[in-house]
Each structure stands twice: as structure tokens, then as C-alpha cells.
C-alpha positions as CSV (number, residue, x, y, z in Angstrom):
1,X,77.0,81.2,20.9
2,X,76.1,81.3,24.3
3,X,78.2,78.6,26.8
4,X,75.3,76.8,28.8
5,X,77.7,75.0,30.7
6,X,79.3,77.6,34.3
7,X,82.2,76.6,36.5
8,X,82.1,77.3,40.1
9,X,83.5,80.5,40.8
10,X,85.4,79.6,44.1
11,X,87.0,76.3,42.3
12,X,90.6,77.3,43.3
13,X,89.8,78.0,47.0
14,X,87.2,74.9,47.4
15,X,88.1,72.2,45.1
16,X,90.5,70.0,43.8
17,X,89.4,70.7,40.4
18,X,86.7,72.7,38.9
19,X,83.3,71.9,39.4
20,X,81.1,72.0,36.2
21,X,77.4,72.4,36.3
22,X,74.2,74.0,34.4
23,X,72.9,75.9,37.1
24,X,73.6,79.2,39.1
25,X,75.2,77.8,42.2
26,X,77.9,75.2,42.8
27,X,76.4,71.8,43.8
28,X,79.0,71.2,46.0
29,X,79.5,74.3,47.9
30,X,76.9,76.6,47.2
31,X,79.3,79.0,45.5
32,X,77.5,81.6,42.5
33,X,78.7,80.2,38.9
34,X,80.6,81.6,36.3
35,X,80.6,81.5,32.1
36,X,83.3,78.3,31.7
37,X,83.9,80.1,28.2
38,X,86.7,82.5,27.6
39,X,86.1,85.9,26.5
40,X,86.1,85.8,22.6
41,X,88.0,89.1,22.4
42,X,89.1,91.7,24.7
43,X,87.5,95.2,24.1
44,X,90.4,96.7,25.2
45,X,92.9,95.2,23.0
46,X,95.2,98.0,21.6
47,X,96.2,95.8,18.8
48,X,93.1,94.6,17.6
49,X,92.6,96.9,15.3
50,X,95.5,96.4,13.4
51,X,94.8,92.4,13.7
52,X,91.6,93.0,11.6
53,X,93.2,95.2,9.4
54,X,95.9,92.5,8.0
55,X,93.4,89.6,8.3
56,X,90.9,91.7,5.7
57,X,94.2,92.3,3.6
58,X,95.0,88.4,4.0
59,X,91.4,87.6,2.7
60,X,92.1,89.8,-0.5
């Protein structure tokens, strides 16, 4: 599922805090947007595969 909801991207140097909004620029500075969502994995996770593997073997 797709995050609607984008932080300003230049929170740390601009504001106190991080700016939420729904569109593509910051309403307070003008700054692009970013996903306010974390990554849901990392691609490049070495372990990963081996996470899957016991989770399957947990399942049964």
C-alpha cells in the first residue's frame, strides 16, 4: 500500500520538526517531498534470504 501522506525533504535543515503534507512541495518552505513511509525491505539485505527461509520453516 502506497503512503499518500510525504514529509518535507529538508525537515532537519529548515524545521523544528517535520512538516507533513499531501502534496509535492513543503508548504512551508517550498522544499520537494518525500515518501514519510519506511522502506518495507531492503533489496540488498544479505540476510534476507535466510530470514524467509526459517519463517517458511516456522509456518510448517
Amino acid at each position: 500500500m502506497k503512503s499518500d501522506i510525504r514529509v518535507c525533504g529538508a525537515w532537519r535543515d529548515r524545521h523544528d520538526r517535520p512538516v507533513y503534507t499531501l502534496g509535492g512541495t513543503c508548504p512551508d518552505c517550498g522544499a520537494g517531498t518525500e515518501n514519510s513511509a519506511p522502506a518495507p525491505f531492503d533489496p540488498d539485505d544479505p540476510y534476507g534470504e535466510y530470514r524467509r527461509a526459517l519463517k517458511r520453516r516456522r509456518r510448517g
